[in-house]
VEXVEXSE-145654 format. One record per residue (C-alpha): z, y, x; residue number from 0; residue in one letter. Coordinates in nm, 4 decimals. Each point is the difference from the previous one (the first is absolute). Layout:
BEGIN
<zz=Z, yy=Y, xx=X, seq=NUM, type=A>
...
***
This chain:
BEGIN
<zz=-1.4445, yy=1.0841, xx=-0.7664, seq=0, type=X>
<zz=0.3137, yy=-0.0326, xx=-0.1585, seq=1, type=X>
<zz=0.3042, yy=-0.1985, xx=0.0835, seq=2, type=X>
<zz=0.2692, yy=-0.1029, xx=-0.2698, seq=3, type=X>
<zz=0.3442, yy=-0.0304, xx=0.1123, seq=4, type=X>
<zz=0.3315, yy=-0.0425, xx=-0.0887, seq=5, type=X>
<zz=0.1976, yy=0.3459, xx=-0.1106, seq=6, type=X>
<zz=0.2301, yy=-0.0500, xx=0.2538, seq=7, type=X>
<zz=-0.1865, yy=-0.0963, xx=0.2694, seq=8, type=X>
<zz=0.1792, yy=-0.3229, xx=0.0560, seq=9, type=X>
<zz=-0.2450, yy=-0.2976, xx=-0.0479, seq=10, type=X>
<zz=-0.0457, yy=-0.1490, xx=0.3442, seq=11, type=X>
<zz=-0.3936, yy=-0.0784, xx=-0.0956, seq=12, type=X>
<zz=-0.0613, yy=0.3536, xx=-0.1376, seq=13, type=X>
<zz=0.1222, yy=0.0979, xx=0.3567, seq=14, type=X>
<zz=-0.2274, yy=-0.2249, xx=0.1877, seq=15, type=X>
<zz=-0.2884, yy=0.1314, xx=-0.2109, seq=16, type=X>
<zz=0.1136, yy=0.3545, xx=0.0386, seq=17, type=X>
<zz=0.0205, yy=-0.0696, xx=0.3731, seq=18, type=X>
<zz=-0.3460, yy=-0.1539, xx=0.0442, seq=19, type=X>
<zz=-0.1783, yy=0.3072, xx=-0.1893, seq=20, type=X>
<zz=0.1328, yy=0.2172, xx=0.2541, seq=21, type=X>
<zz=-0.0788, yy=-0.2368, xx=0.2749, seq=22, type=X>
<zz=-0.3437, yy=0.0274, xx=-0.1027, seq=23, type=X>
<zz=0.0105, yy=0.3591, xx=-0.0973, seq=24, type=X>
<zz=-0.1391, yy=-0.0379, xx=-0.2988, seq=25, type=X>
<zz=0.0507, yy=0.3073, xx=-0.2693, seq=26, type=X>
<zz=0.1890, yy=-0.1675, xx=-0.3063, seq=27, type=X>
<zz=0.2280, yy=0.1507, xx=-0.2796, seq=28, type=X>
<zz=0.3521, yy=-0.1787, xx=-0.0592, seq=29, type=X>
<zz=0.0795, yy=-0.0395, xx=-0.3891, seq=30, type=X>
<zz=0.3777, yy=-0.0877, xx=-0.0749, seq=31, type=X>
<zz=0.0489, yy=-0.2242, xx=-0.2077, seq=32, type=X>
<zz=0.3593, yy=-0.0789, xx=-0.1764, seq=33, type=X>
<zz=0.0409, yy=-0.3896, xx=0.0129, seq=34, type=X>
<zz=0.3576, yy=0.0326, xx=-0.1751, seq=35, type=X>
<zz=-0.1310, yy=0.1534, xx=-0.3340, seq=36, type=X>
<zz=-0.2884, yy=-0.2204, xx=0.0258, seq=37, type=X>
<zz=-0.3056, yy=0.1464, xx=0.1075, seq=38, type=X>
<zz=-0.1350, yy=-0.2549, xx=0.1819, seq=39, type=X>
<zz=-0.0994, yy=-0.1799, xx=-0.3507, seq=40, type=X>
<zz=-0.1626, yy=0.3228, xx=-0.1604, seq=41, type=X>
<zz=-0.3348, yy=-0.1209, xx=-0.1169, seq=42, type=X>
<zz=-0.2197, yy=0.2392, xx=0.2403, seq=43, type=X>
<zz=0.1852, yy=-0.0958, xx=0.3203, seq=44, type=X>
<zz=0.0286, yy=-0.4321, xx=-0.1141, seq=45, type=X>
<zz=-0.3636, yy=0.0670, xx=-0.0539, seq=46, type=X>
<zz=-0.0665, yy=0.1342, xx=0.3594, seq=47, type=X>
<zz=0.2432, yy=-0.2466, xx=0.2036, seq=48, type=X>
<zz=-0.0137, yy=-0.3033, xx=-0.2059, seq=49, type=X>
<zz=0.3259, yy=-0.1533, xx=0.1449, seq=50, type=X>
<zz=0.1964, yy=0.3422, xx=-0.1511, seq=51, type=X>
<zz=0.1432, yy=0.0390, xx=0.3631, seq=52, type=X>
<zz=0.0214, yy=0.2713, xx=0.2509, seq=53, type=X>
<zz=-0.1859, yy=0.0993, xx=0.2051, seq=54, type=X>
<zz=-0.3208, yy=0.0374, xx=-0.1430, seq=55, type=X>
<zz=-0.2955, yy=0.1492, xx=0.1576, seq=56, type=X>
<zz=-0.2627, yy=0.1698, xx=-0.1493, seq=57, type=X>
<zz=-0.2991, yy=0.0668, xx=0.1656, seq=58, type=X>
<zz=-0.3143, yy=0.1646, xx=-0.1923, seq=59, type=X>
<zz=-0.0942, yy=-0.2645, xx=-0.3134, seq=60, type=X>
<zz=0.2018, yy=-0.3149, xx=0.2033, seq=61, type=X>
<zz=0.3726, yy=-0.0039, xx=-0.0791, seq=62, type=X>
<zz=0.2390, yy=-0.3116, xx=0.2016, seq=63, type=X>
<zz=0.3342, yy=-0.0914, xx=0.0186, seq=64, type=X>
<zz=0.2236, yy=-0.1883, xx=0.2260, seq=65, type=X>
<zz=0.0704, yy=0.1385, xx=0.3563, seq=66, type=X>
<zz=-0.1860, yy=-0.2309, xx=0.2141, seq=67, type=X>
<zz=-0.2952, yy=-0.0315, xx=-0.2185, seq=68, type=X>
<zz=-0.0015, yy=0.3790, xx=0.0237, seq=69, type=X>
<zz=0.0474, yy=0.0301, xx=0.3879, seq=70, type=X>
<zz=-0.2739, yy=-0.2992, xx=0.0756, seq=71, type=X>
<zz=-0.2374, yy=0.1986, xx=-0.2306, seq=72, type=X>
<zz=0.0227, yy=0.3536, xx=0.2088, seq=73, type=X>
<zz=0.0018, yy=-0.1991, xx=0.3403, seq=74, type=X>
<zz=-0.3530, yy=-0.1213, xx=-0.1233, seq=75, type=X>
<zz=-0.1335, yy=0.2441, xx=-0.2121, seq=76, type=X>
<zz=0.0963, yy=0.3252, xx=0.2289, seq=77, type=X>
<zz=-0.0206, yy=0.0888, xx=0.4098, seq=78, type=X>
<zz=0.2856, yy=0.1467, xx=0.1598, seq=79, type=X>
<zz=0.3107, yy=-0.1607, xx=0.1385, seq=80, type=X>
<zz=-0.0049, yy=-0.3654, xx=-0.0434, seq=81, type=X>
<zz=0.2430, yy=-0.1487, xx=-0.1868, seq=82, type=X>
<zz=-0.0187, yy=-0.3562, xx=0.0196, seq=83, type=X>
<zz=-0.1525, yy=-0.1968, xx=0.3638, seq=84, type=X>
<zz=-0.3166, yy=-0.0319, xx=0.0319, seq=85, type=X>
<zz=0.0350, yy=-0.3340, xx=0.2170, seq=86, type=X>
<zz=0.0257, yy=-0.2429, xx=-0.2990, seq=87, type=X>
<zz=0.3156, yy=-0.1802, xx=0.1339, seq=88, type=X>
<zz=0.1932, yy=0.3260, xx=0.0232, seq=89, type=X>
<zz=-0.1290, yy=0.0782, xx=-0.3181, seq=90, type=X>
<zz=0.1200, yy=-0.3052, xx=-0.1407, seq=91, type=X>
<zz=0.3503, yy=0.0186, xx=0.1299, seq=92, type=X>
<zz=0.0037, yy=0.3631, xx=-0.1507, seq=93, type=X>
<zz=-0.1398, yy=-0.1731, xx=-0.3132, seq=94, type=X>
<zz=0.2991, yy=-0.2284, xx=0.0362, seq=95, type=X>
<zz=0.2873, yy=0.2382, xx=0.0504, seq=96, type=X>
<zz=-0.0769, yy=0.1978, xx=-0.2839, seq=97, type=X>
<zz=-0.0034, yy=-0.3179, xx=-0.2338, seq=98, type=X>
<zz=0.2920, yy=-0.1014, xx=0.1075, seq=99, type=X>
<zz=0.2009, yy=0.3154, xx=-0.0150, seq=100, type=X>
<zz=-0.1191, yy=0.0442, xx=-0.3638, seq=101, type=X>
<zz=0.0500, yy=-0.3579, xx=-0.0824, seq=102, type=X>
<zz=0.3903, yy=-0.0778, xx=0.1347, seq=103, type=X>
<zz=0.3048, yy=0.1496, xx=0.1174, seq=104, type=X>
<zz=0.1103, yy=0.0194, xx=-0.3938, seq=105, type=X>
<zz=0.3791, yy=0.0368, xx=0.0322, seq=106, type=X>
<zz=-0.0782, yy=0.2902, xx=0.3109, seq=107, type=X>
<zz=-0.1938, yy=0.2050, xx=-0.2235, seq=108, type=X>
<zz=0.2575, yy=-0.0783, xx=-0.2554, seq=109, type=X>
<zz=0.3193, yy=0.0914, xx=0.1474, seq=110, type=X>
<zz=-0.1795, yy=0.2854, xx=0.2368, seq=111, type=X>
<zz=-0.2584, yy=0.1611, xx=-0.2494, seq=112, type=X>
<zz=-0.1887, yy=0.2712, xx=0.1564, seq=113, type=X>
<zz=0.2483, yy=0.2649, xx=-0.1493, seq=114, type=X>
<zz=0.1502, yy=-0.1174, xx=0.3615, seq=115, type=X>
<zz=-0.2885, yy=0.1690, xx=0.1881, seq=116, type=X>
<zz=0.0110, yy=0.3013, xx=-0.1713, seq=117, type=X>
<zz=0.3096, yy=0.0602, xx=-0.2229, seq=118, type=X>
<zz=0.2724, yy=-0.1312, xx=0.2721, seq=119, type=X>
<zz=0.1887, yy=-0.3334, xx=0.0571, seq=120, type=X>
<zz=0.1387, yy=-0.2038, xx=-0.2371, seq=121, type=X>
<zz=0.3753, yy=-0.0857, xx=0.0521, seq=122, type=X>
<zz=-0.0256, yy=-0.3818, xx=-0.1308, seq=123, type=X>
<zz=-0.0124, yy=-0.2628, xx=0.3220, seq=124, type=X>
<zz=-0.3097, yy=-0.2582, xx=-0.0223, seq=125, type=X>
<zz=0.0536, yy=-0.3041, xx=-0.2064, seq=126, type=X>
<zz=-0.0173, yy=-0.3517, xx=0.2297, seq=127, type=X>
<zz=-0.3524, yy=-0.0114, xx=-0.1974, seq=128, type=X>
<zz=-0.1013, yy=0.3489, xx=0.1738, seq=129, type=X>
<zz=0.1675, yy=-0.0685, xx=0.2914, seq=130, type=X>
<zz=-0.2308, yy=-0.3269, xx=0.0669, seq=131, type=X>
<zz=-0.3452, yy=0.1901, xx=-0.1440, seq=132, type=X>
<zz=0.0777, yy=0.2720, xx=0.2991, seq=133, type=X>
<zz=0.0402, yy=-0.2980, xx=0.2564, seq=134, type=X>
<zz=-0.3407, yy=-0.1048, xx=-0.1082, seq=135, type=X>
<zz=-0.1446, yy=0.3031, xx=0.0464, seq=136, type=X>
<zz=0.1355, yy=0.1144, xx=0.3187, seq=137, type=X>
<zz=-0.1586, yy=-0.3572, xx=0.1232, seq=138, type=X>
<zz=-0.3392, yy=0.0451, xx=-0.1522, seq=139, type=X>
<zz=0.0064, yy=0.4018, xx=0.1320, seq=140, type=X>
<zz=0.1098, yy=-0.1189, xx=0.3691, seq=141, type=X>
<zz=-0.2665, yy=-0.2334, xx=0.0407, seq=142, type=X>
<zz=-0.2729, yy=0.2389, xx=-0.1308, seq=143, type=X>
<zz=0.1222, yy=0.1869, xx=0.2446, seq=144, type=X>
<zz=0.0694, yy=-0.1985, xx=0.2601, seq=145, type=X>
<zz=-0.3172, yy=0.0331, xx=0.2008, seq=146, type=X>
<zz=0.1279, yy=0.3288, xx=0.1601, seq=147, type=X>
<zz=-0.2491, yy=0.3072, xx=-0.2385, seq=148, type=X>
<zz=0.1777, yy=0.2084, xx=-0.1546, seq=149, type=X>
<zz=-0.1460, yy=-0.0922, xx=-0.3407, seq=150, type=X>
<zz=-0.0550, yy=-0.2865, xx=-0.2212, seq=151, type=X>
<zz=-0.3760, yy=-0.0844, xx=0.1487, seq=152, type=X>
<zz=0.0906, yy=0.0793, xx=0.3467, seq=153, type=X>
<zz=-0.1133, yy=0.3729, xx=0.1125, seq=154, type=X>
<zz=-0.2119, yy=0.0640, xx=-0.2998, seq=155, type=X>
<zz=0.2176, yy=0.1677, xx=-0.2706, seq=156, type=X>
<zz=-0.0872, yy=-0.1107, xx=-0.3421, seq=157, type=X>
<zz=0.1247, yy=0.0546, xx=-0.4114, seq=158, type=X>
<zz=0.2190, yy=-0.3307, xx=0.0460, seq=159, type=X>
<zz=0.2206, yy=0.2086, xx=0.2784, seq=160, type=X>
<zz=0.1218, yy=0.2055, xx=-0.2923, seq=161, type=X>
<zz=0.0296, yy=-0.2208, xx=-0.2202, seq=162, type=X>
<zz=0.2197, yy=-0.2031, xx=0.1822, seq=163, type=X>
<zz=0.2008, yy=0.2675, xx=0.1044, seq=164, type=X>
<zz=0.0712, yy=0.1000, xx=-0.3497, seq=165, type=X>
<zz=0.1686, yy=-0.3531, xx=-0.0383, seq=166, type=X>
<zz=0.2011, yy=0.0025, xx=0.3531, seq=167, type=X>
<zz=0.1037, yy=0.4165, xx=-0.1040, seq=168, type=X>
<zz=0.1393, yy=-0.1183, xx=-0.3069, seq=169, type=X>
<zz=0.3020, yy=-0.1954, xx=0.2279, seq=170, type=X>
<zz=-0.0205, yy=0.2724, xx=0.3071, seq=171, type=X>
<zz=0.0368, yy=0.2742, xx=-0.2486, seq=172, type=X>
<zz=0.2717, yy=-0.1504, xx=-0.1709, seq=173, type=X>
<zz=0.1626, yy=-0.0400, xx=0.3479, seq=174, type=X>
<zz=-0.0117, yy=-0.4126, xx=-0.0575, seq=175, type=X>
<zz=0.0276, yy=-0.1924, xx=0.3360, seq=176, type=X>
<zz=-0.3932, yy=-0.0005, xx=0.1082, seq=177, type=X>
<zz=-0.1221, yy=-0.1461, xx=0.3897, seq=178, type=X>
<zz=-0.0497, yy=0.3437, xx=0.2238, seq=179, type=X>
<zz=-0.3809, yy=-0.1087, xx=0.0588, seq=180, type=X>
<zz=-0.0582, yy=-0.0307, xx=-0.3790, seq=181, type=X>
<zz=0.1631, yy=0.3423, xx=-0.0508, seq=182, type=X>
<zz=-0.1642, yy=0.1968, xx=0.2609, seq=183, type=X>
<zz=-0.3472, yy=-0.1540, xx=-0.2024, seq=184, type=X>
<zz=0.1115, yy=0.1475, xx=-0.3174, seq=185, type=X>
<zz=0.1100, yy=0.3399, xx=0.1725, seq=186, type=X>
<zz=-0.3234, yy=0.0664, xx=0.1436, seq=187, type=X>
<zz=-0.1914, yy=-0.0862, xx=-0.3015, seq=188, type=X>
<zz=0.2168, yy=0.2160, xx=-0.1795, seq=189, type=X>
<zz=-0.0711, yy=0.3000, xx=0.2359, seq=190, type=X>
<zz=-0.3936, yy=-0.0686, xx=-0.0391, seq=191, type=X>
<zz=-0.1531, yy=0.3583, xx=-0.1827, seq=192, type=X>
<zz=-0.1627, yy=-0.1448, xx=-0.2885, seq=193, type=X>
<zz=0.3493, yy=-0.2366, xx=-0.0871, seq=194, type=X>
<zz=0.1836, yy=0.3245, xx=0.0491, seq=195, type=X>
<zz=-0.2451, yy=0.1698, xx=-0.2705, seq=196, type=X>
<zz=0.1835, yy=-0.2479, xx=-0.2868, seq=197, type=X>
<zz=0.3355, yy=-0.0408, xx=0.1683, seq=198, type=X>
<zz=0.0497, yy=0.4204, xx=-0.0373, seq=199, type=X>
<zz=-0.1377, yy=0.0032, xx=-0.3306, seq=200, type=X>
<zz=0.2481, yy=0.2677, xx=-0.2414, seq=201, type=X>
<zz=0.1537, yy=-0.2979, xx=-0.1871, seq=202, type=X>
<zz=0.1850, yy=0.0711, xx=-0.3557, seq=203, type=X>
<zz=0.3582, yy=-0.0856, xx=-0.0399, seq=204, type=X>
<zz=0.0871, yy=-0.3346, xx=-0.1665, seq=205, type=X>
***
């Protein structure tokens, strides 16, 4: 297989791909691709991802794009660690979270862009805007939490756990005011081997 990512290993959904590869242990190359000089519209790879978007897995003569596509399509094509429920209500909810954290939280992933996770903080306080999308989510990430597990469907762990920790690390990281309960999530996600695997990656300098 291989896996098309971001040259600095800083797209959030590269990172969940990357994550659930290694959760499955599947043997994959990672090809770098540099978004700023526009490589993601280069005829062979807008051929092979359609939506000219990392990541983008290849996998023998079937190429795919967009991160939860991707990570729904090794849970069912591949054995291994599971990464989605298999109870279809859990699997739903996991379904759910991921949706959401790709659909909202604009002025978050604005004002604390994943250079946050793993460049270092940015100095500039949240805007009121910010300041209310983080409200929202610490609501909606306490009560998918708030039946006691220690992850998102309870005491399964599943690809949504990461993802949603990449959107709470972006404020923890940045040392923004987060609930304790909603930071020790993210903290143990982060310490998770195959989240590690991207977080240590040998970045270049900006």
């Amino acid at each position: 297989m291989e896996l098309y990512v971001d040259s600095n290993y800083v797209s959030p959904y590269a990172m969940s791909v990357f994550v659930a590869l290694y959760e499955k242990k599947l043997p994959f190359k990672t090809i770098l691709l540099d978004l700023a000089s526009g490589a993601a519209s280069a005829p062979l790879f807008a051929k092979l991802s359609i939506t000219h978007r990392v990541p983008a897995l290849v996998d023998g003569d079937f190429s795919l794009s967009e991160s939860s596509a991707i990570t729904e399509y090794l849970d069912e094509t591949y054995p291994g660690q599971a990464l989605y429920p298999v109870e279809s209500k859990n699997r739903a909810r996991a379904r759910q979270v991921q949706a959401w954290l790709r659909s909202d939280f604009m002025p978050i992933r604005s004002e604390r862009s994943t250079l946050v996770l793993f460049y270092g903080p940015s100095a500039i306080p949240l805007s009121a805007k910010a300041q209310s999308a983080a409200q929202k989510l610490f609501a909606g990430a306490s009560e998918l939490l708030s039946h006691g597990g220690p992850y998102v469907c309870g005491k399964e762990w599943c690809i949504a756990d990461v993802d949603l920790a990449i959107m709470l690390n972006r404020l923890v990281l940045n040392g923004d005011v987060v609930p304790e309960h909603l930071v020790n999530f993210a903290s143990r996600q982060w310490e998770r081997a195959s989240v590690r695997l991207w977080v240590d990656q040998e970045r270049p300098k900006l």
